[in-house]
Steps between C-alpha positions, in 0.01 A plus 500: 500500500709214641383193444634161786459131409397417912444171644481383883697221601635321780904518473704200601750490729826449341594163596177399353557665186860394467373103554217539249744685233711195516237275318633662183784301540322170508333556202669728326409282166172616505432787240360763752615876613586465868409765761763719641579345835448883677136488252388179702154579668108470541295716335140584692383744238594614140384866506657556129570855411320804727613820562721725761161563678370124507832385632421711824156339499603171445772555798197634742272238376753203561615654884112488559475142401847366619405679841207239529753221477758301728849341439464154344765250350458338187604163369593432185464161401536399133705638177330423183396559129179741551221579446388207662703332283386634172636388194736644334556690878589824522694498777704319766362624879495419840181437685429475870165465694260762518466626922234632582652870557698453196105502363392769742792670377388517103108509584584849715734580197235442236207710712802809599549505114186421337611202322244230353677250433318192316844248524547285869791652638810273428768591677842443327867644463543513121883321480533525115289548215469241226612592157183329307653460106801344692363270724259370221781439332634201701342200452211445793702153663789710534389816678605523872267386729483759775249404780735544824380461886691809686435621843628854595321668752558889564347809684276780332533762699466812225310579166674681254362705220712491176599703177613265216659639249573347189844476331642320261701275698203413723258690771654706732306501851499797745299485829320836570356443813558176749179475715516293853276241583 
């Protein structure tokens, strides 16, 4: 039986992506593995690994709850160290403000697919992911301070549900289905 590591996620649109992948360049010092530029997105719901059959569901589920939901824009406002500024972080993300159909969106989401889930919803593009023994390494007044005001605006127009594959030279995304809002 095949087995599909799915997630839903709201794709960028490539200029976005192509401004946020430049932030590796700005602090490219920082002991982190950088998402792939074309990898850039936000991620509704982890589904993890179901089978040829729940894939179908999960697509039928997700039409049922995207149908329920209109066009919206979403503004991201902030790239920092998160969680919430945990230390030592794990990653280096973008944040935005939460709309209230960007909530609608994951509440309908969450009912469609029977998720619980007992975290607030923080919605964040994952930029890089820390590498913990390294950055512990450097001594605390010389880590980079990341805490940087942004404002990109852009439209969401489309839900998209995802196969990630692993490899070893990083995740390689596929979009099975691309919904309409």
């Amino acid at each position: 039986m095949n087995r599909h590591r799915i997630f839903i996620a709201i794709n960028l649109p490539n200029g976005v992506k192509k401004n946020l992948a430049r932030y590796k360049e700005r602090w490219f010092e920082i002991p982190a593995k950088w998402v792939k530029e074309e990898n850039i997105h936000l991620t509704l719901e982890f589904l993890g690994y179901v089978s040829d059959q729940e894939v179908l569901d999960i697509i039928n589920m997700t039409r049922e709850a995207v149908s329920k939901c209109s066009q919206f824009f979403i503004t991201l406002n902030k790239v920092s160290y998160g969680p919430d500024n945990k230390i030592p972080p794990k990653m280096i993300w973008v944040s935005g403000e939460i709309s209230e159909e960007l909530n609608s969106l994951k509440q309908e989401l969450d009912k469609a697919l029977g998720v619980m889930e007992t975290r607030k919803f923080t919605p964040h593009i994952t930029l890089a992911r820390v590498k913990k023994w390294d950055w512990q390494r450097i001594e605390p007044d010389e880590r980079e301070d990341i805490d940087k005001d942004i404002s990109i605006n852009f439209d969401v127009n489309s839900v998209e549900i995802m196969e990630s594959v692993l490899k070893k030279g990083g995740p390689e995304y596929t979009v099975l289905e691309s919904i309409k809002l």
